[in-house]
N, C-alpha and C positions, 0 to 999 in steps of 0.2 A: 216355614218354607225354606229350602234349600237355598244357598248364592251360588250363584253363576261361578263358577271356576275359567269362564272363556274370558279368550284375550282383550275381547271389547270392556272387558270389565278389571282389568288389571291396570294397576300405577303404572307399569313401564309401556305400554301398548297408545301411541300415538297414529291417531284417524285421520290422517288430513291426506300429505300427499307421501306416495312408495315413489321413492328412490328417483325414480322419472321425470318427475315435475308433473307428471299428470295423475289427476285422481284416481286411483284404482277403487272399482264399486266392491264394497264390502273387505277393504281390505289396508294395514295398515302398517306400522313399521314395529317391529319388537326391539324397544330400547333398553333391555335389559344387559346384554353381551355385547361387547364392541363393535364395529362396522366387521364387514368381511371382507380380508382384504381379497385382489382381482390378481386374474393372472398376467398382466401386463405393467410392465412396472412401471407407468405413468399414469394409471388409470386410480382413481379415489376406492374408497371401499365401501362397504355400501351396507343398509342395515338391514337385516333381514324381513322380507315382506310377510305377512299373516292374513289368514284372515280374522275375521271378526270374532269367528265360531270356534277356531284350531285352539289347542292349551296346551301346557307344557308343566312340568314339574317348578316353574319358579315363578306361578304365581305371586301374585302378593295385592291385597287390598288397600297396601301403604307404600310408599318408597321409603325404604331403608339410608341410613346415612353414615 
């Protein structure tokens, strides 16, 4: 059987809460790339939201060090 290459199943992919403080359903933060930063220059940066199911070329089943 295949592995899942989706984001719910990568090291860098945290499920709790997007950016907002509230739970987005099905969807999580991609820790792999630094925040992003905003266009206002007192405003934090923020990490890009996913979902569960979305993938990207930097998978990884392990975190790197």
């Amino acid at each position: 059987m295949a592995q899942s290459v989706s984001c719910n199943s990568c090291a860098y992919y945290e499920d709790h809460i997007a950016n907002s403080t509230k739970v987005a359903e099905n969807a999580g933060l991609c820790r792999f790339n630094p925040p992003v930063t905003q266009p206002e220059p007192n405003a934090r940066g923020l990490w890009p939201v996913v979902t569960a199911s979305d993938w990207c070329g930097h998978f990884s089943t392990e975190t790197r060090n």
